[in-house]
C-alpha positions as CSV (number, residue, x, y, z in Angstrom):
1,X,-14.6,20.0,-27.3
2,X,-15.0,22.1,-24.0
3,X,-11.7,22.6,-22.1
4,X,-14.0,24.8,-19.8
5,X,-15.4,22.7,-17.4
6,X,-12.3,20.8,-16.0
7,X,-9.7,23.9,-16.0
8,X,-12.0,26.4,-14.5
9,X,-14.8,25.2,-12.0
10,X,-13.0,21.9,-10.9
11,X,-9.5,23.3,-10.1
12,X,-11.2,26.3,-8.1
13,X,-13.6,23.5,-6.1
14,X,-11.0,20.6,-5.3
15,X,-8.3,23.6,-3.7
16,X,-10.7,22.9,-0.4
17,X,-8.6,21.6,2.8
18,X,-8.0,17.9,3.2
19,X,-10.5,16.8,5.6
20,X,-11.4,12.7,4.6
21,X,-15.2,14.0,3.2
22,X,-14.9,14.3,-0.4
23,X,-16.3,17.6,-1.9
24,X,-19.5,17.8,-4.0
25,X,-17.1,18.0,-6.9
26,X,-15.3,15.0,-6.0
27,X,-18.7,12.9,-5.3
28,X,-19.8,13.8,-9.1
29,X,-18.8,11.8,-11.9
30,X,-17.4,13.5,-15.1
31,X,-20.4,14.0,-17.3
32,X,-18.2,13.7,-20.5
33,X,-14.9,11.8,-21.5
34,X,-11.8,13.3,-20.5
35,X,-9.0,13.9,-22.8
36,X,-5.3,14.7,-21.7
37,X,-3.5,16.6,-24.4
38,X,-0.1,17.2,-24.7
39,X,1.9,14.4,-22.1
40,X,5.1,12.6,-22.0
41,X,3.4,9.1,-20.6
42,X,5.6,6.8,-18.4
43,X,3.0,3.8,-18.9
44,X,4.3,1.9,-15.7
45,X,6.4,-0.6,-18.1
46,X,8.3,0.3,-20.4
47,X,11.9,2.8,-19.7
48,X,11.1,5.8,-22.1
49,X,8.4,8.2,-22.0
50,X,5.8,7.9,-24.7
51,X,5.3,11.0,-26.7
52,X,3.0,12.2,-29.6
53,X,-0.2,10.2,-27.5
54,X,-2.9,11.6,-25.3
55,X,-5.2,9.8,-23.0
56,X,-8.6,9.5,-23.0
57,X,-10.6,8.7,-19.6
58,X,-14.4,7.5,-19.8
59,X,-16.0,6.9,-16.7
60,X,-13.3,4.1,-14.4
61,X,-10.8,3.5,-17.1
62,X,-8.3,4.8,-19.4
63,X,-10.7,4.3,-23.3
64,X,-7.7,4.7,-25.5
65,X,-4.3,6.2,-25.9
66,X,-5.2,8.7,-29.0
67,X,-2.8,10.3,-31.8
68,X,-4.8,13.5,-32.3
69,X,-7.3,15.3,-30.7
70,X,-9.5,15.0,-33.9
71,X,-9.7,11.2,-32.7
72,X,-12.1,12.3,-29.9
73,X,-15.6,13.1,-30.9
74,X,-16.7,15.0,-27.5
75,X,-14.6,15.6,-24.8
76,X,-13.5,17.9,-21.6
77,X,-9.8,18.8,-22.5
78,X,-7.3,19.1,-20.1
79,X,-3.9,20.8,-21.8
80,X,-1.3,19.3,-20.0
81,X,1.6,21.4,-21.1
82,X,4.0,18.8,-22.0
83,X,4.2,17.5,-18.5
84,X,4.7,13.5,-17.7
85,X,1.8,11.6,-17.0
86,X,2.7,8.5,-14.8
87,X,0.0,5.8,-13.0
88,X,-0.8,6.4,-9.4
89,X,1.4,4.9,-7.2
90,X,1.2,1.6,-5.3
91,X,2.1,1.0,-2.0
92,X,2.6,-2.5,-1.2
93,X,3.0,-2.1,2.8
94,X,0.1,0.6,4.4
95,X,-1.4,0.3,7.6
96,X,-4.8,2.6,7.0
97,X,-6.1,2.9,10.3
98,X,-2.8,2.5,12.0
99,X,-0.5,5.2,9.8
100,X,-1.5,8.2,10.8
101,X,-2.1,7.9,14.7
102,X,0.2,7.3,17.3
103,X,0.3,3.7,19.1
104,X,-1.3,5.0,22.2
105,X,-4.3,6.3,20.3
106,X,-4.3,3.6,18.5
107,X,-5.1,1.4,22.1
108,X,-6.9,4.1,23.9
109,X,-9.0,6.2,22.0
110,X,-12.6,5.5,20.6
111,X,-12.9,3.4,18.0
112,X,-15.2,5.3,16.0
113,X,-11.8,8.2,16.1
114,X,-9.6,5.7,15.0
115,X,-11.7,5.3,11.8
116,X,-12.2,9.0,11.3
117,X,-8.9,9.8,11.2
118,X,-8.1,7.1,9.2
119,X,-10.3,8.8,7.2
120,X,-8.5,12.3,7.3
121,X,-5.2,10.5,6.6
122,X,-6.8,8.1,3.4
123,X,-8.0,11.7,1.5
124,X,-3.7,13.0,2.2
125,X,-2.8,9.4,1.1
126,X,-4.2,9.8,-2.2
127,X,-3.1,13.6,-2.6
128,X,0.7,12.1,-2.3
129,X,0.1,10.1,-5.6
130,X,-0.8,6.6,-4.2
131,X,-4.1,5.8,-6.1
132,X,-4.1,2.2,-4.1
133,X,-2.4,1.0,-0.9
134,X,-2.3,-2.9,0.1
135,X,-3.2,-3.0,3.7
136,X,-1.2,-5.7,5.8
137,X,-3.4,-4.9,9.3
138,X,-5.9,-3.2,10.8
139,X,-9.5,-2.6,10.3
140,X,-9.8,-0.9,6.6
141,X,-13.3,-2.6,5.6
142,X,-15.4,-0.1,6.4
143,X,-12.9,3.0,5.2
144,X,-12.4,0.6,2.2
145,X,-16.1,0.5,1.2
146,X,-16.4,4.4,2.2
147,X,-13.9,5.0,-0.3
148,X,-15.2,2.8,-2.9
149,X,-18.8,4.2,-2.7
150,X,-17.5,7.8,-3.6
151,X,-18.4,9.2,0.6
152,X,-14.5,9.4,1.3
153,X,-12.0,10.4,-0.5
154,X,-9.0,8.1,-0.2
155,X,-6.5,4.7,-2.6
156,X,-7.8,1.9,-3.4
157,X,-7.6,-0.5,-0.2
158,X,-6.5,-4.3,-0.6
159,X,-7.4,-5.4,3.1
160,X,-6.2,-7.8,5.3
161,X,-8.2,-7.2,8.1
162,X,-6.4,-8.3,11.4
163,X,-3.5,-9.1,11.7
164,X,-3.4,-12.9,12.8
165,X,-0.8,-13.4,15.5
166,X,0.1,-15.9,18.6
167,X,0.1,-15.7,22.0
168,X,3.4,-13.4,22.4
169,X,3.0,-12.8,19.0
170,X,4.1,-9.3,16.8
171,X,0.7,-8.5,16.8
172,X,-0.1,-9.2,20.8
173,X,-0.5,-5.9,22.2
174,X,-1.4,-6.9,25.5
175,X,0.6,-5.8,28.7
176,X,2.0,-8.3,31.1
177,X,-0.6,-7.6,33.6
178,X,-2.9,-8.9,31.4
179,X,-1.7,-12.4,31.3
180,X,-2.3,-15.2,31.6
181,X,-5.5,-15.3,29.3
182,X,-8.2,-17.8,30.5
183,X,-11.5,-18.6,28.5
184,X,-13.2,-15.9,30.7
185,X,-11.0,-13.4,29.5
186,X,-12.7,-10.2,27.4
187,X,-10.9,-9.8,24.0
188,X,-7.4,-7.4,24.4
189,X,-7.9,-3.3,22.9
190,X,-6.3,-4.6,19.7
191,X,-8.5,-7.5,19.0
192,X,-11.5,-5.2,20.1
193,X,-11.0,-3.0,17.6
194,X,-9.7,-5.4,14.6
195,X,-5.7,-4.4,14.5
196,X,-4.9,-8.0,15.2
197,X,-6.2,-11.6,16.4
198,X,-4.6,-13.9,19.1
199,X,-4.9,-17.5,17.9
200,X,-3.4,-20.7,19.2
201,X,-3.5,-24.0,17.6
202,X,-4.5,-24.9,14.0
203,X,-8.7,-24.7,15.2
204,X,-8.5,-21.4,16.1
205,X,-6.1,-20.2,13.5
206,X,-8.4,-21.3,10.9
207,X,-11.3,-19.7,12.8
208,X,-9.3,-16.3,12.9
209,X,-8.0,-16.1,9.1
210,X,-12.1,-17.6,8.0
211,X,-13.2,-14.5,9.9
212,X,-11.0,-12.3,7.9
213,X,-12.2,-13.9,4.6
214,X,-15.7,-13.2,6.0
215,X,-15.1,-9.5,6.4
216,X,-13.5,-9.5,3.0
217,X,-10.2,-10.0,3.1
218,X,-8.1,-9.8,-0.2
219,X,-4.9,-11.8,1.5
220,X,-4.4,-12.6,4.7
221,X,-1.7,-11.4,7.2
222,X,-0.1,-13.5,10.2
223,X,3.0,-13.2,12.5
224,X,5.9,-15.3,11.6
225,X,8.5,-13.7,13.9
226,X,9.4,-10.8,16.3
227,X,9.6,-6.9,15.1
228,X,9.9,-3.6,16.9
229,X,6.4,-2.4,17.4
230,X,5.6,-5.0,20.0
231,X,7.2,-4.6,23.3
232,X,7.7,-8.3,24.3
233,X,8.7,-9.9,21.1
234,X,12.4,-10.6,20.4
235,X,13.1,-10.1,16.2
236,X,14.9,-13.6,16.4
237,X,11.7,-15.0,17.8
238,X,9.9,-17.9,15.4
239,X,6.8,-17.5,15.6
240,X,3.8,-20.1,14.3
241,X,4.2,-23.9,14.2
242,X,4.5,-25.2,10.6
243,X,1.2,-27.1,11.8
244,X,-0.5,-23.7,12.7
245,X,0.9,-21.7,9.7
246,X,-0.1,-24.4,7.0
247,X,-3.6,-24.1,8.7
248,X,-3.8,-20.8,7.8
249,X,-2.4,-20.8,4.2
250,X,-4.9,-24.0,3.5
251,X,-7.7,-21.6,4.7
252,X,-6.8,-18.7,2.5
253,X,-5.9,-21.2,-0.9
254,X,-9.5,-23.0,-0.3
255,X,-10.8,-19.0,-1.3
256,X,-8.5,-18.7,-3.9
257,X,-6.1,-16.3,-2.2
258,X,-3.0,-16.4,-0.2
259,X,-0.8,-15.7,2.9
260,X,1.6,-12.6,3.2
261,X,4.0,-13.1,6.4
262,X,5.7,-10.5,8.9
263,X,9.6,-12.1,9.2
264,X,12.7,-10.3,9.4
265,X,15.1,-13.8,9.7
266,X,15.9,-16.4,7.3
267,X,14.8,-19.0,10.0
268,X,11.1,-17.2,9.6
269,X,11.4,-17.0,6.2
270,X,12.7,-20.2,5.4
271,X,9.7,-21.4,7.5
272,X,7.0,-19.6,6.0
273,X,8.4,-21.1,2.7
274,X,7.5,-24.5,3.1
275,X,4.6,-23.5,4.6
276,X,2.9,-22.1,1.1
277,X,3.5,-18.3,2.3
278,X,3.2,-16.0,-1.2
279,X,4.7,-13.0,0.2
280,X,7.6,-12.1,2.6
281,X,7.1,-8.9,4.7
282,X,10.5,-7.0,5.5
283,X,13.1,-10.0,5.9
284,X,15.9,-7.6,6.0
285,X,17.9,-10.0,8.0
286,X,17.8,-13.1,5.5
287,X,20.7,-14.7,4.5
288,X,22.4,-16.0,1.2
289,X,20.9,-19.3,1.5
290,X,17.2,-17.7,2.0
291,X,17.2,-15.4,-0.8
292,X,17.6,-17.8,-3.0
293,X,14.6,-20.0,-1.9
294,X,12.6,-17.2,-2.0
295,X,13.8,-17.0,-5.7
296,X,13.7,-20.9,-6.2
297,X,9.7,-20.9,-4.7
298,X,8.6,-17.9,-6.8
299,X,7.5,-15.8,-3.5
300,X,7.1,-12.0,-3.6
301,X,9.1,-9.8,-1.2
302,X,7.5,-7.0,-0.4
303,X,10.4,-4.8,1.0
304,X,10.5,-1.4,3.3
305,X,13.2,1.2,3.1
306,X,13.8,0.8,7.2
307,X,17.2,2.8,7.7
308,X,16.7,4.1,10.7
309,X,16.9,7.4,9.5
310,X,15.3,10.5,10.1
311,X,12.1,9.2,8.2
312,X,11.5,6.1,10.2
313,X,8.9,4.9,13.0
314,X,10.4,6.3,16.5
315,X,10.2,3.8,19.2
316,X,10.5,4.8,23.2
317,X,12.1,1.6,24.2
318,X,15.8,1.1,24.1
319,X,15.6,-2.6,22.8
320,X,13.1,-1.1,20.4
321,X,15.6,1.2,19.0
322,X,18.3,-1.2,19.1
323,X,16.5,-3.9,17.2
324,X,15.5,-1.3,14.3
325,X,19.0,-0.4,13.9
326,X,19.9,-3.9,13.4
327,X,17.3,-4.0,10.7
328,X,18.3,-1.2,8.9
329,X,21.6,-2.7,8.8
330,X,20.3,-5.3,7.0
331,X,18.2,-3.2,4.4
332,X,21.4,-2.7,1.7
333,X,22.1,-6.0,1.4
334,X,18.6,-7.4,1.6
335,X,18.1,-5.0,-1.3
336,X,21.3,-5.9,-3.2
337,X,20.2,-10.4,-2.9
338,X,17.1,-10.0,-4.1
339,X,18.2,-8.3,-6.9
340,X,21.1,-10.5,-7.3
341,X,18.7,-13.6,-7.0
342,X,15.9,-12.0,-9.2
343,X,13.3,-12.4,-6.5
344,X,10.0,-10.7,-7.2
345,X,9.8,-7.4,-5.3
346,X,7.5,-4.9,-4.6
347,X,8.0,-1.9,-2.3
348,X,6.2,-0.6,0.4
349,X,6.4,2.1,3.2
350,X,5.2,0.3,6.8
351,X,4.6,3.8,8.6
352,X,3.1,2.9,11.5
353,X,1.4,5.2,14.7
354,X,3.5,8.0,12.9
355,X,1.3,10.9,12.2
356,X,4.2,13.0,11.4
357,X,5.4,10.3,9.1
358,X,2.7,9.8,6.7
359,X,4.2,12.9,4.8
360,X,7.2,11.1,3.8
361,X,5.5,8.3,1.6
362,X,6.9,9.0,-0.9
363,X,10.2,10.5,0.0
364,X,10.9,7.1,1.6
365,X,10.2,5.2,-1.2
366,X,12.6,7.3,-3.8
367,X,15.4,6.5,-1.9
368,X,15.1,2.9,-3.7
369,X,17.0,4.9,-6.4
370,X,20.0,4.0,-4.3
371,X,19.9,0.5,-5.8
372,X,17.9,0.6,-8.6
373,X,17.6,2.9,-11.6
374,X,14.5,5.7,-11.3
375,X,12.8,4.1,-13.9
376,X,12.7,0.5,-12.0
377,X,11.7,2.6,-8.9
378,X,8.3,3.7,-10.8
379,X,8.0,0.3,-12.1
380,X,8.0,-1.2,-8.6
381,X,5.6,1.6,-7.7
382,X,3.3,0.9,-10.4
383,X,3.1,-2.5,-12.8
384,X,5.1,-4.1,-9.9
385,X,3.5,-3.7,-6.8
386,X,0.1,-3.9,-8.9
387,X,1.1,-7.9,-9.8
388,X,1.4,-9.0,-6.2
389,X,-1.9,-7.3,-5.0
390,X,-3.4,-9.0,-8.2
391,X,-2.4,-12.1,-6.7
392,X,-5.2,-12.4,-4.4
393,X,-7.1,-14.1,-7.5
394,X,-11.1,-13.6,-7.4
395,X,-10.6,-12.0,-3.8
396,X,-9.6,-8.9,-5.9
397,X,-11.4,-6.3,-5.4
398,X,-10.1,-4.4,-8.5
399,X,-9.8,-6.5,-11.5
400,X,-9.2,-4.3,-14.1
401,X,-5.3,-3.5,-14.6
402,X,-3.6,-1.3,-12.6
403,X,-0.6,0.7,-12.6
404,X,-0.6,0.6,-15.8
405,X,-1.5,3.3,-18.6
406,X,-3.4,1.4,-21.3
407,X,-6.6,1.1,-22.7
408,X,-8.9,-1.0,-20.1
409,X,-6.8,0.0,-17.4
410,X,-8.5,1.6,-14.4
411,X,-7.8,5.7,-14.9
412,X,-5.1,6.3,-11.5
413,X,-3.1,9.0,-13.1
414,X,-0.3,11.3,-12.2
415,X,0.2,14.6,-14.0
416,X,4.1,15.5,-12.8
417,X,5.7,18.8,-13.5
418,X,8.6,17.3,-14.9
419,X,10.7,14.4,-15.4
420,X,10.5,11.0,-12.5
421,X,12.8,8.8,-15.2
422,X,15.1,11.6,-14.6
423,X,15.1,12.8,-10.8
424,X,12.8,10.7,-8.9
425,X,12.5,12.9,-5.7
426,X,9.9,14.6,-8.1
427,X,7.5,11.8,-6.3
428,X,8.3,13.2,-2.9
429,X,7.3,16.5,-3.2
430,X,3.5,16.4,-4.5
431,X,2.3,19.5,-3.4
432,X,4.8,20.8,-5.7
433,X,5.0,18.7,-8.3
434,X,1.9,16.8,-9.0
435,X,-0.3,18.9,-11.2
436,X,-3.4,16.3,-11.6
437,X,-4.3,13.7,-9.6
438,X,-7.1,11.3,-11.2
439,X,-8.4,8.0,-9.3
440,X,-11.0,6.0,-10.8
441,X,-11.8,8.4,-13.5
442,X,-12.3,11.4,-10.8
443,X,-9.9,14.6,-10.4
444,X,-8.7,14.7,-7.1
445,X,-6.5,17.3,-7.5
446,X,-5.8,19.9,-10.7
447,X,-3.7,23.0,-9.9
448,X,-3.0,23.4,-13.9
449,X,-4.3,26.4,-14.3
450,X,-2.9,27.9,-11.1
């Protein structure tokens, strides 16, 4: 076995500046098995590390999970001095294209800039730890298949594609001077460039969410209330017609996946509900009553540590700033039902036209610890969030197992100098603490020997 090849040349080639083109090291696939020696493995499930095991990567996947390194025949040996070996993280709330650039470059730049700093930001994504996002709107097909051809470095993307809204909708960007829309009107900035759809009336919501599927959409994403983004859409607002939001769950079930929903309120939620809806976005203002339908109808509630803190989105508008600080009241106890209730969660970020922000990924997402053990953290972040992207059925893109650190599993690994189960701010420092970085069978990142 040749420890050579990975410890010397790769770590020296892969130190080059994050710039969203992968390196000629990066575009090459490991010529022989990779074997990690000497890990503590936190396999995304179960609550203690797994010692006296190393892993072996062949090509995509994790082969095996070895006893000796006598079991291995011919492989490039990585010593990993005793450090914890986690899956790559999981975010179940990204905006690709939208992260990492403010909201006025998001309307008024070129498109084509848009996407290459989407780019820029995907290669930082995946240095942070987060081996797959799931993308609830914007334009990610083409970064997507960028990524997934080996051009770009960057997580796995589960894309939504635009995000389907109503007139006066969440996602409506438009100004007032641009109303009122007649059937002469050119498409809005946002629609242009594939952030969102307007659509009105069942006919053209299914014509909106079909497009999506065309483009390949894993889930679909629509507007079921007002948020803080948008300028002209209270949070209490109700938004879709059950008429209108059936249409567009009908559309997504005839492809065998479903409908995740942007609603802060229990009248939203409770809504979306009996509409079919699979997933809840935010709802950090639902009530007693709610969280327990959400329990009672199996639906996923994918969550966002907004606390209006010094890691959230900043807003100009007054209202804006008002309306998140009534959300982040709500984050606690939103937290503390669905717990109570044993809805299904999963955990996501929702940084959005916050360049400055996309640093914090994963310092935003350790302050879950407040409620939940470290350990139920990672799990969230790993086997958790990986079973609600898995529910888009044969729309998934990645059908191998993720999250997880087993044999047939897709080879997203961490390599953490030190202990997550035991201080999980470890995760929000990964310049410091995240040795090795492996997507899809290719280093990323390995400061070992450094």
């Amino acid at each position: 076995m040749s420890r050579r090849s990975v410890l010397k040349g790769i770590a020296a080639t892969l130190a080059v500046p994050a710039l969203g083109i992968a390196s000629p090291a990066f575009a090459q696939k490991a010529e022989k098995p990779i074997l990690l020696l000497n890990v503590s493995i936190f396999d995304g499930i179960n609550s203690k590390l797994i010692t006296g095991r190393s892993v072996l990567v062949e090509g995509k996947f994790i082969k095996a999970l070895v006893a000796s390194a006598d079991d291995v025949a011919d492989a490039d040996v990585i010593e990993c001095g005793g450090r914890t070996l986690m899956p790559g993280m999981i975010d179940a709330h990204w905006h690709s294209l939208l992260a990492g650039i403010s909201q006025i470059t998001a309307m008024t730049a070129d498109i084509p800039y848009v996407h290459l700093v989407a780019a820029q930001e995907a290669e930082r994504t995946v240095l942070r730890g987060f081996t797959t996002v799931r993308d609830v709107g914007g334009p990610s097909f083409s970064l997507k298949r960028a990524i997934d051809e080996g051009r770009v470095a960057g997580p796995r993307i589960y894309p939504s594609g635009a995000m389907i809204s109503q007139t006066s909708g969440h996602g409506d960007f438009r100004m007032r001077n641009d109303l009122p829309r007649t059937s002469q009107s050119a498409l809005s900035i946002a629609e242009q460039a594939g952030i969102s759809a307007i659509a009105d009336g069942e006919a053209e919501v299914l014509r909106r969410v079909r497009e999506q599927l065309m483009l390949g959409a894993s889930q679909i994403k629509i507007m079921g209330g007002g948020g803080v983004a948008s300028s002209y859409d209270p949070v209490d607002a109700l938004q879709y017609s059950e008429a209108e939001m059936k249409a567009a769950v009908s559309a997504a079930a005839d492809w065998g996946t479903y409908v995740c929903i942007h609603a802060y309120t229990s009248a939203a939620i409770q809504r979306a509900i009996s509409c079919g809806v699979k997933s809840i976005e935010h709802g950090q203002l639902a009530d007693d009553k709610t969280v327990r339908l959400m329990a009672d109808a199996g639906v996923w509630w994918s969550i966002q540590p907004f606390l209006a803190d010094e890691d959230a989105n900043t807003y100009p508008l007054p209202e804006q700033r008002a309306q998140q600080q009534s959300i982040a009241e709500g984050t606690a106890r939103a937290v503390e039902l669905g717990r109570k209730y044993g809805v299904k969660m999963a955990l996501g970020t929702d940084i959005l036209f916050n360049p400055k922000g996309t640093a914090t990924q994963g310092r935003q997402l350790a302050k879950f610890a407040r409620w939940y053990d470290n350990v139920d953290v990672l799990r969230l972040l790993t086997s958790g969030n990986a079973e609600l992207a898995g529910l888009s059925g044969p729309r998934n893109p990645y059908p191998a197992k993720l999250g997880r650190i087993e044999a047939g599993a897709y080879a997203d690994l961490l390599l953490i100098d030190g202990n997550p189960l035991e201080d999980i701010s470890l995760i929000a420092d990964p310049d410091r603490t995240m040795k090795l970085i492996i997507k899809d069978g290719r280093i990323h990142k390995n400061t070992i020997s450094a």
